[in-house]
Backbone as JSON, one array per atom type, in Angstrom:
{
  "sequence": "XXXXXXXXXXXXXXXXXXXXXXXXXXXXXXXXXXXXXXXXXXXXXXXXXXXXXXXXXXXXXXXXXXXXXXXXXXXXXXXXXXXXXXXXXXXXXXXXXXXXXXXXXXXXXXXXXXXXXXXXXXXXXXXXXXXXXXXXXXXXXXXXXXXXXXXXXXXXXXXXXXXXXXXXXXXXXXXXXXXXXXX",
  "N": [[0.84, -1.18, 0.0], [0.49, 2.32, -0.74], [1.79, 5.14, 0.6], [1.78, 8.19, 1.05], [3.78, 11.05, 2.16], [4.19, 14.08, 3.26], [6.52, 16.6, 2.94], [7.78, 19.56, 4.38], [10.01, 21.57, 3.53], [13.01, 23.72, 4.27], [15.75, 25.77, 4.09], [17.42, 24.72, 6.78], [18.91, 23.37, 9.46], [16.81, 21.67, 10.83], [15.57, 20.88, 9.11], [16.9, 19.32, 7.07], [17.59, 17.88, 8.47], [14.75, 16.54, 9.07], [14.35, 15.23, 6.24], [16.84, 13.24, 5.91], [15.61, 11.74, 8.12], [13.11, 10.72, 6.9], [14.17, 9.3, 4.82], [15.55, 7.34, 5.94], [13.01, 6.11, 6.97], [12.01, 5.35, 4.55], [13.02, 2.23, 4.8], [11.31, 1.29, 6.28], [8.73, 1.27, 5.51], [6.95, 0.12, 3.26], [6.32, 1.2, -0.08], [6.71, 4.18, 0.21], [6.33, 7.64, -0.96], [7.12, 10.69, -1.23], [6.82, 13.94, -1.15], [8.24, 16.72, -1.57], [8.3, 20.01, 0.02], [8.64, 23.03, -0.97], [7.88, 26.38, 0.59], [8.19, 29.66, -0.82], [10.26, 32.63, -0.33], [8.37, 35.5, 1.44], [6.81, 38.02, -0.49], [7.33, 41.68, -0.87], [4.77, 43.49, 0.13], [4.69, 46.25, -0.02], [5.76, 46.15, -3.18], [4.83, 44.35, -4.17], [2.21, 46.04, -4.6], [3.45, 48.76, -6.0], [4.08, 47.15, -8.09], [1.84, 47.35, -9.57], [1.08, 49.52, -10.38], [3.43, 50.58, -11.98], [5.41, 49.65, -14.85], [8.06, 49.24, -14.2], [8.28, 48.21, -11.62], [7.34, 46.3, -12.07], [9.19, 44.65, -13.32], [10.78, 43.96, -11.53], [9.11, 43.28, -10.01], [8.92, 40.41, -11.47], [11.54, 39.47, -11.87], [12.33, 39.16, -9.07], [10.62, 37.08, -8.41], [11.03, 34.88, -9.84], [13.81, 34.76, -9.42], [13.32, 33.53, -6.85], [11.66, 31.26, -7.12], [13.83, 30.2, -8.38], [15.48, 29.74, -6.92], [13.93, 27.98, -4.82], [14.18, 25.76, -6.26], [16.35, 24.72, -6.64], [17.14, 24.55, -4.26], [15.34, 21.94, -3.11], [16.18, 20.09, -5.29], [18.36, 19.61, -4.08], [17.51, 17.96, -1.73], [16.43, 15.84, -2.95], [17.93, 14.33, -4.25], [19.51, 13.42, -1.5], [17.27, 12.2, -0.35], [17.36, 10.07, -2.43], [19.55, 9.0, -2.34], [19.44, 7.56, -0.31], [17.91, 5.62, -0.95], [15.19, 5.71, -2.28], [13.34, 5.87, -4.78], [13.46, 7.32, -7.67], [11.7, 7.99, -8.99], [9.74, 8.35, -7.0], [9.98, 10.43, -5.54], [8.64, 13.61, -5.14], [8.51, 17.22, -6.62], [7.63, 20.15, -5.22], [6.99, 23.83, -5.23], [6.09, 26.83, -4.04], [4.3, 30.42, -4.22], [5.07, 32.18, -1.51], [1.29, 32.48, 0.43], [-0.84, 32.45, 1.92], [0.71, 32.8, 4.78], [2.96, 30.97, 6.33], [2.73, 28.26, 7.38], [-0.34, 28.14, 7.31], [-0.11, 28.05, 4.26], [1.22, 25.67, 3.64], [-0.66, 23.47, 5.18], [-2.48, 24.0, 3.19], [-1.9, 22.99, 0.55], [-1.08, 20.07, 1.78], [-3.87, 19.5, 1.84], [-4.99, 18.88, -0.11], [-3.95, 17.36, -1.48], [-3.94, 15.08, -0.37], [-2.44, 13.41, 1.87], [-0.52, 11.17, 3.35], [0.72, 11.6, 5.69], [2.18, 14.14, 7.73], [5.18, 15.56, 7.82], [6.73, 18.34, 9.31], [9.57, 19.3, 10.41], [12.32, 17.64, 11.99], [12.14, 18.09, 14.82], [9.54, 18.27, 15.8], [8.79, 15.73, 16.84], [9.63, 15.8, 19.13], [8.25, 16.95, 20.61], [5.18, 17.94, 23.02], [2.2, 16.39, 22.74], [-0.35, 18.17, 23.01], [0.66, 20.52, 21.95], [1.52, 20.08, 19.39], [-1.07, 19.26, 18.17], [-4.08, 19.8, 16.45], [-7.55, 21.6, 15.95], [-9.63, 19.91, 18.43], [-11.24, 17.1, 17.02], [-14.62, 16.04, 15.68], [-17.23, 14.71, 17.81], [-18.8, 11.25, 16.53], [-22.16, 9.36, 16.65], [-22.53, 5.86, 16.33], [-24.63, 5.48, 14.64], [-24.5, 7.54, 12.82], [-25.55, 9.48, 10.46], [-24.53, 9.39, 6.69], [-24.8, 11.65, 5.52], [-25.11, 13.31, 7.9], [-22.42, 13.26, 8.7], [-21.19, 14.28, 6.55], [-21.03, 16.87, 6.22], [-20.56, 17.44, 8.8], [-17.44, 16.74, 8.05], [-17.17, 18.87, 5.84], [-16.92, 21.11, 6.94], [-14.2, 22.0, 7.43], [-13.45, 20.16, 9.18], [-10.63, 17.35, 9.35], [-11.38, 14.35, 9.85], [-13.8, 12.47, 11.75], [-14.69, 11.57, 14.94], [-15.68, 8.4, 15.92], [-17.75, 6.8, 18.14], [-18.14, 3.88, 19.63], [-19.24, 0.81, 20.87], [-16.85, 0.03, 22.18], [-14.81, 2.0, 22.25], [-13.31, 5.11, 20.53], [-13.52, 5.4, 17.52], [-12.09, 5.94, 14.16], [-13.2, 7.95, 11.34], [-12.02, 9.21, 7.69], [-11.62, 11.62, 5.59], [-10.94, 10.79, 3.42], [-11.52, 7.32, 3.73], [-14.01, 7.61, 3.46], [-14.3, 8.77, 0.53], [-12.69, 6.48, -0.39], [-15.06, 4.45, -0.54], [-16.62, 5.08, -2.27], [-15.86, 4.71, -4.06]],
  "CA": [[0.0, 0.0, 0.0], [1.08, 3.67, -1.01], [2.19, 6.18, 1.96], [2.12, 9.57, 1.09], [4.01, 11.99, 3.07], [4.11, 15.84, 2.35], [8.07, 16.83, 3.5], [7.88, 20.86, 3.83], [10.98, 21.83, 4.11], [13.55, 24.6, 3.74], [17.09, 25.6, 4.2], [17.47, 24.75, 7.75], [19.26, 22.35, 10.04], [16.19, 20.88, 11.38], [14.62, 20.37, 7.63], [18.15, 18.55, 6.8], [17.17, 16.08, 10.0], [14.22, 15.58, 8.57], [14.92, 14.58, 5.05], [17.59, 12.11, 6.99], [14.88, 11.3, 8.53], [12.44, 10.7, 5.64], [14.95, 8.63, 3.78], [15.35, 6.55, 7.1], [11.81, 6.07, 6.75], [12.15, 4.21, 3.16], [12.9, 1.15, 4.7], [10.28, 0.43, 7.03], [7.39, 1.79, 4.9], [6.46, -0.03, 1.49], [5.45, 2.12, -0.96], [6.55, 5.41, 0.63], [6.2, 8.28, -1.28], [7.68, 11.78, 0.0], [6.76, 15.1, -1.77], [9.56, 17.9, -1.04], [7.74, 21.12, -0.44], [9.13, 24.45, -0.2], [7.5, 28.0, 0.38], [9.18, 30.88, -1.39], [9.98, 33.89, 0.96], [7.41, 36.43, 0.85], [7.39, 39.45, -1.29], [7.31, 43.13, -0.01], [3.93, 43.9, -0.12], [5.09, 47.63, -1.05], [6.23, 45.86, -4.39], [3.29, 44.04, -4.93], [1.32, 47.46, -5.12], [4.35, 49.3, -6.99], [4.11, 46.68, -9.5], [0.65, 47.35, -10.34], [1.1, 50.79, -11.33], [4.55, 50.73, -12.89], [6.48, 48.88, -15.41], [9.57, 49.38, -13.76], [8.63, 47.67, -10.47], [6.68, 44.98, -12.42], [9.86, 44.02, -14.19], [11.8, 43.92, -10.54], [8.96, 42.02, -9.14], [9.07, 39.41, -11.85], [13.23, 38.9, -11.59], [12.7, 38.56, -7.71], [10.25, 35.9, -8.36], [11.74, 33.94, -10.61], [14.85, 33.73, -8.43], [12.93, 32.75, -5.52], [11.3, 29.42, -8.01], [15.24, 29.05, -9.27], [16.38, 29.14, -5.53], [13.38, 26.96, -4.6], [13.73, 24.35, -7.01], [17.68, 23.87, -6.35], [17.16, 23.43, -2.67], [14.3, 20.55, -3.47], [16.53, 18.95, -6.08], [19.54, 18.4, -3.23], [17.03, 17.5, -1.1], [15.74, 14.89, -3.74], [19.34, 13.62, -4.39], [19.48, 13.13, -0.65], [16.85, 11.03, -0.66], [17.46, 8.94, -3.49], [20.75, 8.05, -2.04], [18.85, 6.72, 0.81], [17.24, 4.49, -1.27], [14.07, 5.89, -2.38], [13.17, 5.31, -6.19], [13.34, 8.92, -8.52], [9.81, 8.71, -9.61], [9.0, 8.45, -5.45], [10.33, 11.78, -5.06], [7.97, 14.48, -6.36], [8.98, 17.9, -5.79], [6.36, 21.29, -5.08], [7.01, 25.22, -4.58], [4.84, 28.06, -4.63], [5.16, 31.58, -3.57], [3.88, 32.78, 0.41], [0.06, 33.14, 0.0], [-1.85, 33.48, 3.45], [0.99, 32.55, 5.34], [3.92, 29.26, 6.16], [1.47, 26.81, 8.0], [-1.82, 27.76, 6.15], [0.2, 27.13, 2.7], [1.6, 24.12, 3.85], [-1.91, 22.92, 5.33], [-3.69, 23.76, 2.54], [-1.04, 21.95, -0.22], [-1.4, 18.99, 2.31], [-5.18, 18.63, 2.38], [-5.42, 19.17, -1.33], [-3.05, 15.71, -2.18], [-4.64, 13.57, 0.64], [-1.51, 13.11, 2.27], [-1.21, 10.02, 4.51], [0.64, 12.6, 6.44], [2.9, 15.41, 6.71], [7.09, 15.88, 8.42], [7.52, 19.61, 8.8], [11.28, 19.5, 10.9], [12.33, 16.14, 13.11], [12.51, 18.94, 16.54], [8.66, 17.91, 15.96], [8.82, 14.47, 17.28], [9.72, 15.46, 20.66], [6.98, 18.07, 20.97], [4.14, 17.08, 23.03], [0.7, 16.52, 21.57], [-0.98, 19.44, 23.39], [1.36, 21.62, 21.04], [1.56, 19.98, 18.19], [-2.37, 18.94, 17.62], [-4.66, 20.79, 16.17], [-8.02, 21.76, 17.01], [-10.25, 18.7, 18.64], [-12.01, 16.38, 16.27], [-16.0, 16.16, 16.22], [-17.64, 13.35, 17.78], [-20.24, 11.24, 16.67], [-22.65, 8.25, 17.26], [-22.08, 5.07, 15.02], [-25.14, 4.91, 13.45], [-25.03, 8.68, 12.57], [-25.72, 9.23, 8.6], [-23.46, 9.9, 6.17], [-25.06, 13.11, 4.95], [-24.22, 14.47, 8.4], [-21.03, 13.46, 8.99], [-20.54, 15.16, 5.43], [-21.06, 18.14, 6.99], [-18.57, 18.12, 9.8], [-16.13, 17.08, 7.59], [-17.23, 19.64, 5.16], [-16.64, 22.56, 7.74], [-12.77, 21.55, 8.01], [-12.51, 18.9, 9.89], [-10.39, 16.23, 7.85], [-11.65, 13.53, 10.21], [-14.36, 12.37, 12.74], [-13.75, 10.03, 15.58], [-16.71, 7.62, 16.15], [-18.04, 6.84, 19.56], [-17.92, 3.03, 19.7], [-18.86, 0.76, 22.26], [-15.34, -0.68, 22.95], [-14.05, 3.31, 22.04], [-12.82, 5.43, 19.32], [-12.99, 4.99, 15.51], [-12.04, 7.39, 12.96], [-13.14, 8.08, 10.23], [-11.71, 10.28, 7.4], [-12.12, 11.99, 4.12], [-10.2, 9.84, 2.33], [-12.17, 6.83, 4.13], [-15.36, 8.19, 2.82], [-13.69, 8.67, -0.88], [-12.3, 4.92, -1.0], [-16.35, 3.62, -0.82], [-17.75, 5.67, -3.19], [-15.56, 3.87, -5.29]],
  "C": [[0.88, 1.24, 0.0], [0.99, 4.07, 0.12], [2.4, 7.47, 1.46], [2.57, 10.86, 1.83], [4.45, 12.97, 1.89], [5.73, 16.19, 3.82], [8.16, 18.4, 3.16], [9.44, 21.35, 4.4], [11.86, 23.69, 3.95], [14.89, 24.85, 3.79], [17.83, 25.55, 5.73], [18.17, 23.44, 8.33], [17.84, 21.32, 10.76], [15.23, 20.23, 9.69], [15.6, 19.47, 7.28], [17.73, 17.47, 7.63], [15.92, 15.68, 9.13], [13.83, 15.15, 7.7], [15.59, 13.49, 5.33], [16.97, 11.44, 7.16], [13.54, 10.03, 7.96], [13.16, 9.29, 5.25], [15.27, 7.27, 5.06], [14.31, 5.37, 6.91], [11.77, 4.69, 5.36], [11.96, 2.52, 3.71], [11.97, 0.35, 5.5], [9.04, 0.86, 6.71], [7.39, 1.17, 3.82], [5.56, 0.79, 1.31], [5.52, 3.03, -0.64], [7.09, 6.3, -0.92], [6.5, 9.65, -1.1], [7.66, 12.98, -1.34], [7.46, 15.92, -0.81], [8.67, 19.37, -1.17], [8.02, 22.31, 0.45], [8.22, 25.65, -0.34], [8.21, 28.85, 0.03], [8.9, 31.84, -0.32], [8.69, 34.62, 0.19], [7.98, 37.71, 0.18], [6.8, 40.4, -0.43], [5.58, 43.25, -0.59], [3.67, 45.26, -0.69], [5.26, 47.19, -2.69], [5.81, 45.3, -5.17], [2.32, 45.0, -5.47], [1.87, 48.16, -5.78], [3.88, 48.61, -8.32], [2.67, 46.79, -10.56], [0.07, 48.73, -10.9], [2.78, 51.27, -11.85], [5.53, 49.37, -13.25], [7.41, 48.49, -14.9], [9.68, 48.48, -12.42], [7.79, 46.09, -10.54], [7.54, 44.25, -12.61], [10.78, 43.31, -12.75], [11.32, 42.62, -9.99], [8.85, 40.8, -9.74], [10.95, 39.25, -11.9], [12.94, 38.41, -10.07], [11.66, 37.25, -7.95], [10.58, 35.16, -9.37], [12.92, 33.73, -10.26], [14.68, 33.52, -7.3], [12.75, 31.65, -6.04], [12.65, 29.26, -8.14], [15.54, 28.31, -7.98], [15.7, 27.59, -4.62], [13.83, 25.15, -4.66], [15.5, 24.07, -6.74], [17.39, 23.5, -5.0], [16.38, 22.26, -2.6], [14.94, 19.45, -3.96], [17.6, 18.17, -5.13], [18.78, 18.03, -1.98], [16.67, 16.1, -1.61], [17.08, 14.21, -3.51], [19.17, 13.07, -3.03], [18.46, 11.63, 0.0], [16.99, 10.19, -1.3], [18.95, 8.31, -3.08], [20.01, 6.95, -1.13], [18.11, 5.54, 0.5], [15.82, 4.8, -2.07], [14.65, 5.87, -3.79], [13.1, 6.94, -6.55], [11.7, 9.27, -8.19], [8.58, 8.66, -8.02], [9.16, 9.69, -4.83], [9.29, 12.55, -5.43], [8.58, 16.05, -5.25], [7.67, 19.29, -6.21], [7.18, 22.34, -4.36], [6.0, 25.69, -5.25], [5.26, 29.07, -3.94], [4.45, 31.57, -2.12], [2.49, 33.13, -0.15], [-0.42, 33.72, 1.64], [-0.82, 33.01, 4.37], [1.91, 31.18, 5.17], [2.57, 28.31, 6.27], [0.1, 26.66, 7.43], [-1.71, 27.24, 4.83], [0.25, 25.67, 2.53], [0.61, 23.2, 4.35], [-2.88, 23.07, 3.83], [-3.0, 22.72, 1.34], [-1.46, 20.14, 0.39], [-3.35, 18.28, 2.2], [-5.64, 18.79, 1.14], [-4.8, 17.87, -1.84], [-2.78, 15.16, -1.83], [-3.19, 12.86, 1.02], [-1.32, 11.72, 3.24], [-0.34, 10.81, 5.76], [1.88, 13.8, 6.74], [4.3, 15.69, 7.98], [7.51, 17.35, 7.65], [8.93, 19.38, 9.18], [11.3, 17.54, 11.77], [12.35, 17.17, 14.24], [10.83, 18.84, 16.44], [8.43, 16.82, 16.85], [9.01, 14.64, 18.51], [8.74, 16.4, 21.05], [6.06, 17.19, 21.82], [2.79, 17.47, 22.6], [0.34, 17.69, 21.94], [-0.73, 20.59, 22.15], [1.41, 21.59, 19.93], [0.15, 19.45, 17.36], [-2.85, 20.18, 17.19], [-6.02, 20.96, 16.49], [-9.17, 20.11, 17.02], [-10.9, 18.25, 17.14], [-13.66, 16.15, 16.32], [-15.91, 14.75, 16.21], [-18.87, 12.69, 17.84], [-20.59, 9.38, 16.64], [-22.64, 7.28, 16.0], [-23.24, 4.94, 14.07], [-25.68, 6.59, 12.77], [-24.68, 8.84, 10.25], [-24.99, 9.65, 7.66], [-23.72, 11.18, 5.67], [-24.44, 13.93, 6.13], [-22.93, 14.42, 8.95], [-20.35, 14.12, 7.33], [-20.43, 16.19, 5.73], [-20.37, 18.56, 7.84], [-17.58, 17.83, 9.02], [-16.38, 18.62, 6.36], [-16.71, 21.1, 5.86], [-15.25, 22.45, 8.21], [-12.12, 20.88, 8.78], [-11.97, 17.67, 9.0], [-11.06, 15.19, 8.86], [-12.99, 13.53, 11.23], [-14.16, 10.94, 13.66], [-15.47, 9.75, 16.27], [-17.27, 6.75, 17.17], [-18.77, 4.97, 19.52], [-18.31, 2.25, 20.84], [-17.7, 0.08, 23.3], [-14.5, 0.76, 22.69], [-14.16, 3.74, 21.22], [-12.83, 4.94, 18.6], [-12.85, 6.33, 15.54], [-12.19, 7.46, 12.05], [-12.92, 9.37, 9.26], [-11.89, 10.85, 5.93], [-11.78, 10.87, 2.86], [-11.33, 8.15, 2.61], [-13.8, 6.81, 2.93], [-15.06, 7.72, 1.32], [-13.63, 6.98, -1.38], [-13.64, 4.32, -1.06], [-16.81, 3.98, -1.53], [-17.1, 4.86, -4.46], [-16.56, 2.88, -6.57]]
}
């Protein structure tokens, strides 16, 4: 079975760990999969509004973005190399930039919940975090024989999952879940 992880990284000692990390990973996962994804710095917002009433600062702000994508896409590729020493197959690599839109963590959440990730390694100085800090917000919970129209609905309002009130405990169920029956 495929594993999709989303690897956001950037030019940092803790993004280096976890690429390392990643590539680690290879051998006790069949079928892993590891998209490399960087955010471009942000642009001056002064230069965003310049550029929309003069030539001159249009032309600036297309050179600075186009060597943010060059700078992007080389740090991705020796990230890729990195992996592929480790073992991972080329065509398991895939690599993704884009520029800053609403922010790091909203880009990188929304990239992630757009290409059903099975799940997502921002730095390895994650791993020792504890949950409190690194969750996000609770999950809704509901009764097992509740209908699929309305658990379409909580997931529809951004929750990727719901956890299902059982009488031996917890289930979960999740978008993707859903997706694989409609099959």
């Amino acid at each position: 079975m495929q594993k999709k992880i989303l690897l956001a990284v950037d030019d940092s000692t803790p993004s280096r760990q976890a690429v390392d990390y990643a590539g680690r990973m290879n051998g006790l996962i069949q079928g892993l999969t590891v998209t490399l994804f960087h955010i471009q710095p942000p642009i001056s917002q002064f230069l965003l509004d310049e550029a929309k009433r003069s030539g001159r600062a249009q032309a600036e702000l297309n050179k600075i973005t186009a060597r943010n994508a060059e700078a992007s896409r080389g740090l991705l590729a020796g990230y890729r190399e990195t992996l592929i020493r480790a073992g991972l197959a080329e065509p398991a690599v895939e690599l993704a930039t884009q520029p800053r839109n609403q922010g790091l963590a909203k880009d990188i959440l929304d990239y992630a919940q757009n290409g059903l990730f099975d799940a997502i390694l921002e730095d390895a100085d994650v791993r020792t975090q504890k949950a409190r800090v690194v969750m996000g917000p609770s999950l809704p919970v509901i009764a097992a024989d509740t209908t699929l129209e309305e658990i379409a609905n909580k997931l529809g309002n951004g929750s990727p999952a719901v956890l299902v009130q059982m009488p031996n405990g917890l289930g979960i169920l999740t978008k993707q879940d859903i997706i694989g029956k409609l099959k």
